[in-house]
DSSP file (Angstrom, degrees, kcal/mol; ACC not computed):
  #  RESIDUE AA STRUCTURE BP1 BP2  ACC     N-H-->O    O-->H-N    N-H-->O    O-->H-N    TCO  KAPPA ALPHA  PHI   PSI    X-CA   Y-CA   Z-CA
    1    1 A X     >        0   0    0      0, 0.0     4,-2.5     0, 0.0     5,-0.3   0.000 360.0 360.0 360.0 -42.5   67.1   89.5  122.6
    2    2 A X  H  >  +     0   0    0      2,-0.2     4,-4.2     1,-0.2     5,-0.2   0.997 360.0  56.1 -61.5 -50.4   70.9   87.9  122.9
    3    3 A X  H  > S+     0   0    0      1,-0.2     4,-2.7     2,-0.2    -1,-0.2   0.919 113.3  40.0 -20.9 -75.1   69.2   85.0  120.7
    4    4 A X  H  > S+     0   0    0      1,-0.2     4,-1.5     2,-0.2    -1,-0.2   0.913 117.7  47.2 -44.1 -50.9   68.1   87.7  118.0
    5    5 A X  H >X S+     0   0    0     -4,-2.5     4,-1.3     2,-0.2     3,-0.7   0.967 111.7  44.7 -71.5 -45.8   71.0   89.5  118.2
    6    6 A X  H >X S+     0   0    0     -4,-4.2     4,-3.2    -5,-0.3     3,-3.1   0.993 110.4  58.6 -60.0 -55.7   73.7   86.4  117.9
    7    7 A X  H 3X S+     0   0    0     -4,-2.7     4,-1.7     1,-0.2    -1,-0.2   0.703 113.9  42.8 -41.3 -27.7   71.3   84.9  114.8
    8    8 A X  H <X S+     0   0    0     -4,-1.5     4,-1.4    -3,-0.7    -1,-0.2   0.632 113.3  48.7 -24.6 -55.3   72.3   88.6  113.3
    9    9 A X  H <X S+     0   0    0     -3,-3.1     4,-2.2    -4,-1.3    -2,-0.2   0.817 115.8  39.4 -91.6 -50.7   75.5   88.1  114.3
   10   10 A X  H >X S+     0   0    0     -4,-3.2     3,-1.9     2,-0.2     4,-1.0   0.983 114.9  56.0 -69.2 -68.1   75.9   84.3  112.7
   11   11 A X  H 3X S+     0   0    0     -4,-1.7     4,-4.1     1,-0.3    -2,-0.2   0.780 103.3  51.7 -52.5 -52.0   73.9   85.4  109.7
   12   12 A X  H 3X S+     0   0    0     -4,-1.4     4,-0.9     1,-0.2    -1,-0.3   0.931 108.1  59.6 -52.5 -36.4   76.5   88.7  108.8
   13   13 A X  H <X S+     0   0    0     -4,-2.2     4,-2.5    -3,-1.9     3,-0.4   0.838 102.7  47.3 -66.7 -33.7   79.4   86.2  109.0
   14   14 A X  H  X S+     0   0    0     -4,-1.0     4,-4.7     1,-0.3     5,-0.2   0.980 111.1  47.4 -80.5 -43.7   78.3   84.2  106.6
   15   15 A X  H  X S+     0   0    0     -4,-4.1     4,-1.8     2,-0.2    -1,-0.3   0.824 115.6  45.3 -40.4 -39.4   77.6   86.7  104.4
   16   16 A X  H  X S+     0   0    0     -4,-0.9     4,-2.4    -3,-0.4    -2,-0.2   0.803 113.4  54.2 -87.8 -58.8   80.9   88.2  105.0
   17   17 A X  H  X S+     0   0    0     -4,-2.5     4,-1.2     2,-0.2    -2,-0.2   0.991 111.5  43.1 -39.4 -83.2   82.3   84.6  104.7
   18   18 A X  H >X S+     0   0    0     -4,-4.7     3,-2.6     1,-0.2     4,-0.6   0.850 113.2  51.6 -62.1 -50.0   80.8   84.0  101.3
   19   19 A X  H >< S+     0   0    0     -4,-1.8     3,-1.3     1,-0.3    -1,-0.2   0.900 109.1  47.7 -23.7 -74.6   81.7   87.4  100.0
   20   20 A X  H 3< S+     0   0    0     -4,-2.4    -1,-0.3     1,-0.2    -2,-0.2   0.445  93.6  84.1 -66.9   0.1   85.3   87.1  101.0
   21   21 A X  H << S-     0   0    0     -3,-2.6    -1,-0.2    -4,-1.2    -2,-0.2   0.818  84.9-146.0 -54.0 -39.3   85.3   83.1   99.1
   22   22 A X  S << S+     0   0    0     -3,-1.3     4,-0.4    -4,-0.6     6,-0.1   0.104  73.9 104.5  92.0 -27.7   85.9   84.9   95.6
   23   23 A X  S > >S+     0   0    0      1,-0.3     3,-3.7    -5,-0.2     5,-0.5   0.964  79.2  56.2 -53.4 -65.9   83.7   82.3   93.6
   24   24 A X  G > 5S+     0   0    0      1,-0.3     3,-2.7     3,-0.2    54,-0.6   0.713  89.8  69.0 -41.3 -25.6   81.0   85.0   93.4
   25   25 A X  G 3 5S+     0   0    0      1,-0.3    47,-1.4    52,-0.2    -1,-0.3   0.853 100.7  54.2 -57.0 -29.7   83.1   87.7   91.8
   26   26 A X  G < 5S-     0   0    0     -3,-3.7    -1,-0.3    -4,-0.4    -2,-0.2   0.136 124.5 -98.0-119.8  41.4   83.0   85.6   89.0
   27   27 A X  T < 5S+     0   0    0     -3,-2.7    -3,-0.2     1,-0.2    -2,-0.1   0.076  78.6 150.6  97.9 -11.1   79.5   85.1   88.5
   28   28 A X      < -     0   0    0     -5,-0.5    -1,-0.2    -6,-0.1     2,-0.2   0.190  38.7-145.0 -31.2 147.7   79.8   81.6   90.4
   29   29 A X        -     0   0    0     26,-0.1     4,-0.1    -3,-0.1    -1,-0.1  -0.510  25.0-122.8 -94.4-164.1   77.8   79.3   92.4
   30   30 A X  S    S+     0   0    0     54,-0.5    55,-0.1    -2,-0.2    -2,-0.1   0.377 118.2  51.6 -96.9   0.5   78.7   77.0   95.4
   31   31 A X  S >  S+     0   0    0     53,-0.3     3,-0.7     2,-0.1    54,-0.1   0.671 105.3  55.9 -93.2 -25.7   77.4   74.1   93.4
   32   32 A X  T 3  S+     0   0    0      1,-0.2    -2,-0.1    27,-0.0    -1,-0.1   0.570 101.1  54.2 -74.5 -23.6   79.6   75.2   90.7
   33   33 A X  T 3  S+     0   0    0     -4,-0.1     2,-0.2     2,-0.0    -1,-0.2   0.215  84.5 127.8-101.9   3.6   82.9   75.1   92.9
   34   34 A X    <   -     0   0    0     -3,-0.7    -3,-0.1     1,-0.1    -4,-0.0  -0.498  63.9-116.8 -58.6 117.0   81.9   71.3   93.7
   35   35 A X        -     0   0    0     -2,-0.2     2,-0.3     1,-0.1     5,-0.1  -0.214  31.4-127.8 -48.0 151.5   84.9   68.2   93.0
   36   36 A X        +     0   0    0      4,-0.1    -1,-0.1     5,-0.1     5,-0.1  -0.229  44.0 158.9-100.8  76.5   83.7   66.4   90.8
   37   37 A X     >  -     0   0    0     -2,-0.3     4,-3.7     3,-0.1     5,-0.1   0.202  62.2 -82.8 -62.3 171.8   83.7   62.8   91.7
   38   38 A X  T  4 S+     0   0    0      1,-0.2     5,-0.4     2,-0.2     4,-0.3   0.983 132.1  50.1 -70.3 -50.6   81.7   59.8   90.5
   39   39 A X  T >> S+     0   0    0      1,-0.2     4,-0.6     2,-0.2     3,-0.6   0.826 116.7  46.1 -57.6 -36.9   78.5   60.8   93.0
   40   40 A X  H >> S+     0   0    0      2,-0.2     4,-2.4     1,-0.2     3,-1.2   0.979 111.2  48.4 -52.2 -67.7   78.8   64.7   91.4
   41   41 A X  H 3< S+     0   0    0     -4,-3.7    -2,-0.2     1,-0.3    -1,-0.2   0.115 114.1  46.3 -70.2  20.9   79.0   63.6   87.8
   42   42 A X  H <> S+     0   0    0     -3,-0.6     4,-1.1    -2,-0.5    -1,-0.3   0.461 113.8  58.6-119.1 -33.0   75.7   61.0   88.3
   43   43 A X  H X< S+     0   0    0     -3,-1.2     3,-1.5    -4,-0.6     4,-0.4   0.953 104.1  42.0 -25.1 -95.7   74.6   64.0   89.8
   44   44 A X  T 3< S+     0   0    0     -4,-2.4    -1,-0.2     1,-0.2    -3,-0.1   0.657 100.3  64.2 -19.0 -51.0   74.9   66.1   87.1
   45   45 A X  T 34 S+     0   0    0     -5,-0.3    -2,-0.2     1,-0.2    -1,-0.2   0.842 104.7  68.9 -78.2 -21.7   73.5   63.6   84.2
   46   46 A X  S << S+     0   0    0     -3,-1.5    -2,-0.2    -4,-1.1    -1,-0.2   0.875  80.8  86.3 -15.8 -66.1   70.5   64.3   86.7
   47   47 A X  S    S-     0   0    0     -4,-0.4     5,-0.1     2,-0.1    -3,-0.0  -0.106  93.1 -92.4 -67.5 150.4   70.0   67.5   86.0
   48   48 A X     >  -     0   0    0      1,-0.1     4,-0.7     3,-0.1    -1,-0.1  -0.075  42.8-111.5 -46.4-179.1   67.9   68.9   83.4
   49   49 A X  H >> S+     0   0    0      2,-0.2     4,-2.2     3,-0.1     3,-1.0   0.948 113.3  46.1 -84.5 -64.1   69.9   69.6   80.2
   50   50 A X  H 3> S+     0   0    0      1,-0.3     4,-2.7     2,-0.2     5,-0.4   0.883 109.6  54.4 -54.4 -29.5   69.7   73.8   80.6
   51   51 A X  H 3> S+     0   0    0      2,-0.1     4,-2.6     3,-0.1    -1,-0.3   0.963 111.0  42.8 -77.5 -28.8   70.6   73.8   84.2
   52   52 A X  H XX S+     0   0    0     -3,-1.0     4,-1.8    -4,-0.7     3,-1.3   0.983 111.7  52.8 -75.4 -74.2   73.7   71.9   83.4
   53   53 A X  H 3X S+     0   0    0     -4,-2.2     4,-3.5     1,-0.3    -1,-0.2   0.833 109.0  59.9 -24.5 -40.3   74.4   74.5   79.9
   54   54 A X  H 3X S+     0   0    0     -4,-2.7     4,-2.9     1,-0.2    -1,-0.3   0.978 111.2  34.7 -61.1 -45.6   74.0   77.4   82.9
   55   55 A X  H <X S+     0   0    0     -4,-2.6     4,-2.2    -3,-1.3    -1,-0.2   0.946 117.7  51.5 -77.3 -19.1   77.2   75.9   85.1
   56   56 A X  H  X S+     0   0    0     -4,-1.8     4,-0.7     1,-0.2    -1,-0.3   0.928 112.4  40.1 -81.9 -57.8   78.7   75.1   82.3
   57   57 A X  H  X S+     0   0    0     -4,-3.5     4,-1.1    -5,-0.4    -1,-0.2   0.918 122.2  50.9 -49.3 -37.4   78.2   79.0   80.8
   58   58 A X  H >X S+     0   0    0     -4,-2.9     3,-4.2     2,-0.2     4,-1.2   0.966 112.5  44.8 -82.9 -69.0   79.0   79.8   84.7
   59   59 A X  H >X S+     0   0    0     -4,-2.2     3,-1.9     1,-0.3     4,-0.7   0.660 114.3  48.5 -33.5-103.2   82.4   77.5   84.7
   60   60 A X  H 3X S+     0   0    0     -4,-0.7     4,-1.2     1,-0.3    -1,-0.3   0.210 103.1  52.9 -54.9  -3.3   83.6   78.7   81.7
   61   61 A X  H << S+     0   0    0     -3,-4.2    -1,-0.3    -4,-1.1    -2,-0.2   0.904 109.2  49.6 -81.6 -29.7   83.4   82.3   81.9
   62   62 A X  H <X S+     0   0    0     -3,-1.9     4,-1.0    -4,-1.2    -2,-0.2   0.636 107.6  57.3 -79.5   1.7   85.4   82.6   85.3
   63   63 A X  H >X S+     0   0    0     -4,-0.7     4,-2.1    -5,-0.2     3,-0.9   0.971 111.4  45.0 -62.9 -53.1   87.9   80.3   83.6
   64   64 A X  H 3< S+     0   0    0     -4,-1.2    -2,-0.2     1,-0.4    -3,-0.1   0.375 115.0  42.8 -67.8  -9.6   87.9   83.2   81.1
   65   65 A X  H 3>>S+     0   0    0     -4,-0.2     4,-2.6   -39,-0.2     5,-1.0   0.707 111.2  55.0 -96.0 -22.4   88.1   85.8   83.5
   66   66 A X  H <<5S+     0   0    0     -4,-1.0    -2,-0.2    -3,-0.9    -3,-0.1   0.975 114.1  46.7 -57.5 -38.4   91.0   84.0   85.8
   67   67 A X  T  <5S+     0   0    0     -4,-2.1    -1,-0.2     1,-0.2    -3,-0.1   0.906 110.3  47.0 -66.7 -23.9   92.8   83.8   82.6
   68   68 A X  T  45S-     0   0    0     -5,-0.3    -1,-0.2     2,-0.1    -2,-0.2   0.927 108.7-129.8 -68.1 -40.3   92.1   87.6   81.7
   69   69 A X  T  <5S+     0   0    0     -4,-2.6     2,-0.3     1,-0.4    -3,-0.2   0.903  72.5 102.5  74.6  66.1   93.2   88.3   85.5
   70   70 A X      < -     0   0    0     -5,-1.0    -1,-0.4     0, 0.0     2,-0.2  -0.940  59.9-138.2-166.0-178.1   90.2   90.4   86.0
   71   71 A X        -     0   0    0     -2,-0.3   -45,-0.2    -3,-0.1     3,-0.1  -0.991  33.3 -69.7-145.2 141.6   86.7   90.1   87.6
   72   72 A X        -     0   0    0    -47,-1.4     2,-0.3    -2,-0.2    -1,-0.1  -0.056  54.9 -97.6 -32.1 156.6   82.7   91.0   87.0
   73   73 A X    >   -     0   0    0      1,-0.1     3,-2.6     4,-0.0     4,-0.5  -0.682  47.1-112.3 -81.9 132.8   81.5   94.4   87.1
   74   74 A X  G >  S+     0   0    0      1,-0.3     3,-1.4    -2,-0.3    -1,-0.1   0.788 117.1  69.8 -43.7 -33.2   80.2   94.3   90.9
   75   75 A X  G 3  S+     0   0    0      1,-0.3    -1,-0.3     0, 0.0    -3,-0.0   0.862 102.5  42.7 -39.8 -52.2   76.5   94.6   89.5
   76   76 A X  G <  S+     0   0    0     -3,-2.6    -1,-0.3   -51,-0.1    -2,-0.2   0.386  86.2 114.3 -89.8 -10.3   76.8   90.7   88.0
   77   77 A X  S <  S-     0   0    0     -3,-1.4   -52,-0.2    -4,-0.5   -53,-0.1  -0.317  81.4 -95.1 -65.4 177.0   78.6   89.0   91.1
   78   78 A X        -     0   0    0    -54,-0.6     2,-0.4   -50,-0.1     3,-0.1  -0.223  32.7-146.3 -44.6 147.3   76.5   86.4   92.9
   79   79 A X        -     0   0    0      1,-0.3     4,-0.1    -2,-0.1    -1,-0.0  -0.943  20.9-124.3-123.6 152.4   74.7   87.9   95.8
   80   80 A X  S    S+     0   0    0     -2,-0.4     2,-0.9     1,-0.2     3,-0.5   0.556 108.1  74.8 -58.7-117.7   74.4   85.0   98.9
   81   81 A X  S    S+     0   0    0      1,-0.3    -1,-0.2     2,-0.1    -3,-0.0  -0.073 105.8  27.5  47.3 -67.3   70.5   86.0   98.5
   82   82 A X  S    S+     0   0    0     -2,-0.9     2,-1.5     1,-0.1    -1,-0.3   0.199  85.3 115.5-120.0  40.7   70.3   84.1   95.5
   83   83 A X        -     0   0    0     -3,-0.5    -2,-0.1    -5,-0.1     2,-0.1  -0.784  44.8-178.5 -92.8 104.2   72.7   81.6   95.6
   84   84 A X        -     0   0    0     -2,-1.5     2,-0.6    -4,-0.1   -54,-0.5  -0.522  36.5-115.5 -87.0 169.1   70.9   78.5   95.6
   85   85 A X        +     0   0    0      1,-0.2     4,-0.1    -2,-0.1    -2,-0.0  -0.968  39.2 163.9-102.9 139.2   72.0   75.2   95.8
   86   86 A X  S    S+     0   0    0     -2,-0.6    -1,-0.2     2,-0.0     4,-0.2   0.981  82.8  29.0 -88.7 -91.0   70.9   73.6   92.2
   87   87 A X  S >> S+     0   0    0      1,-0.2     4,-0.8     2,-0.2     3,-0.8   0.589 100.6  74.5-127.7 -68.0   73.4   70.3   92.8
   88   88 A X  H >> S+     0   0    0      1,-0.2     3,-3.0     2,-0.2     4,-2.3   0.825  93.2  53.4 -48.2 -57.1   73.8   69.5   96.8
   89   89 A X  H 3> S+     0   0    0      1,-0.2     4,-2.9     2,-0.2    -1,-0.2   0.839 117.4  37.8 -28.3 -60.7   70.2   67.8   97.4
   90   90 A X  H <> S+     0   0    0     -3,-0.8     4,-1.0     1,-0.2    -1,-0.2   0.490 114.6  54.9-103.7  28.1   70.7   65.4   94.5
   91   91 A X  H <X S+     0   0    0     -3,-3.0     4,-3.8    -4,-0.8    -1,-0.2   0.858 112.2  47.2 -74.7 -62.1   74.6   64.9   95.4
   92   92 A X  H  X S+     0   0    0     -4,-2.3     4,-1.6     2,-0.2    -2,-0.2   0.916 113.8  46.5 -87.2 -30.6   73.4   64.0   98.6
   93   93 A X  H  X S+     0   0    0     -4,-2.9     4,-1.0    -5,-0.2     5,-0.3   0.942 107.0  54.1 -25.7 -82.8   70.7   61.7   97.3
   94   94 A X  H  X S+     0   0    0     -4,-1.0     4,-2.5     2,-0.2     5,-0.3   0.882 110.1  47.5 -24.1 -60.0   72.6   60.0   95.1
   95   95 A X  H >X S+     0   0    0     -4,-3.8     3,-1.0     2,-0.2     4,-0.9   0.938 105.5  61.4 -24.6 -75.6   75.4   59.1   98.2
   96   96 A X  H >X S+     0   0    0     -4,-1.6     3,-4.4     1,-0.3     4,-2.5   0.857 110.0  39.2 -32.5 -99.8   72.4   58.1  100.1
   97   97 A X  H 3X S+     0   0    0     -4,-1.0     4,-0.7     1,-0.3    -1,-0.3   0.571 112.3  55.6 -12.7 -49.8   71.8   55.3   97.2
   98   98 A X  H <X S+     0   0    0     -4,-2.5     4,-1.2    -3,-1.0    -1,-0.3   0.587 111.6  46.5 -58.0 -26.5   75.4   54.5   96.7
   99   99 A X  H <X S+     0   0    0     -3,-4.4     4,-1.4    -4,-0.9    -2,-0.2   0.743 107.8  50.0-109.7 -21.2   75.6   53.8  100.1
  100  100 A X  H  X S+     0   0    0     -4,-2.5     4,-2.3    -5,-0.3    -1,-0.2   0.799 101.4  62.5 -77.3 -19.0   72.9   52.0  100.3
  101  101 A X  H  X S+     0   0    0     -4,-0.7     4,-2.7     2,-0.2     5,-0.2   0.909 114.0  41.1 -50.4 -55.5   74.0   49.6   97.1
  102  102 A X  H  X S+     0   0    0     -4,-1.2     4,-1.2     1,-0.2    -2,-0.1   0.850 110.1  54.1 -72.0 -38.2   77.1   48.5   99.4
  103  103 A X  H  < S+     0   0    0     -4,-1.4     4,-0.5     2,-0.2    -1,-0.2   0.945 116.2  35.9 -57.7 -58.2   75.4   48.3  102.1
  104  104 A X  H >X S+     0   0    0     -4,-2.3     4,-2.6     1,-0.2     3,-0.8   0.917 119.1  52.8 -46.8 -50.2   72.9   45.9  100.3
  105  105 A X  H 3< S+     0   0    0     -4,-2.7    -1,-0.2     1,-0.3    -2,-0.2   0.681 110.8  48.6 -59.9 -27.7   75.8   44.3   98.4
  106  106 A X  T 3< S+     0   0    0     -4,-1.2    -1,-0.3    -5,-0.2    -2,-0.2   0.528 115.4  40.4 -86.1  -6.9   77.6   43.7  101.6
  107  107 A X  T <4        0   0    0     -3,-0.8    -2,-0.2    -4,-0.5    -3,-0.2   0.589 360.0 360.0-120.6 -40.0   75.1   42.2  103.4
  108  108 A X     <        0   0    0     -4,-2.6    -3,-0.2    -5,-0.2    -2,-0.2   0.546 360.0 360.0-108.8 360.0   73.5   40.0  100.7
């Protein structure tokens, strides 16, 4: 039961966590708030063309709301529920490659 309860317990914080981040308020993801560095931006030329047009539609409306100094109507935020990650998997693939390049390169 303490098991159940604590998994509860971890699960509300996060929520609570991601809710109190801000990104979602303005229609964000957590792949969308990613630096972008050379392993992001190989990332990226990954992705299909329309998922990239979406962060790119995401990105540029909460510039357009930061500037406005205003936020989505609560209806539109991000819910944790369906915030996927799109991005990390082939972030961390790509790394995983990179690091294996140096590794090779260092060795041979």
């Amino acid at each position: 039961m303490a098991f159940r309860t604590t998994a509860v317990a971890r699960s509300a914080l996060k929520k609570w966590a991601y809710n109190l981040s801000g990104f979602n308020k303005y229609g964000l993801l957590r792949d969308d708030c990613l630096y972008e560095n050379d392993d992001v931006q190989e990332a990226l030329r990954r992705l299909p063309e329309h998922v990239v047009d979406e962060r790119n539609f995401r990105i540029v409306r909460a510039v357009q709301l930061s500037i406005q100094k205003t936020i989505l109507p609560k209806e539109e935020w991000t819910k944790y529920e369906e915030d996927k990650l799109y991005l990390t998997p082939i972030v961390e693939q790509v790394i995983k490659e990179r690091q294996e390049r140096e590794q090779w390169e260092k060795n041979y």
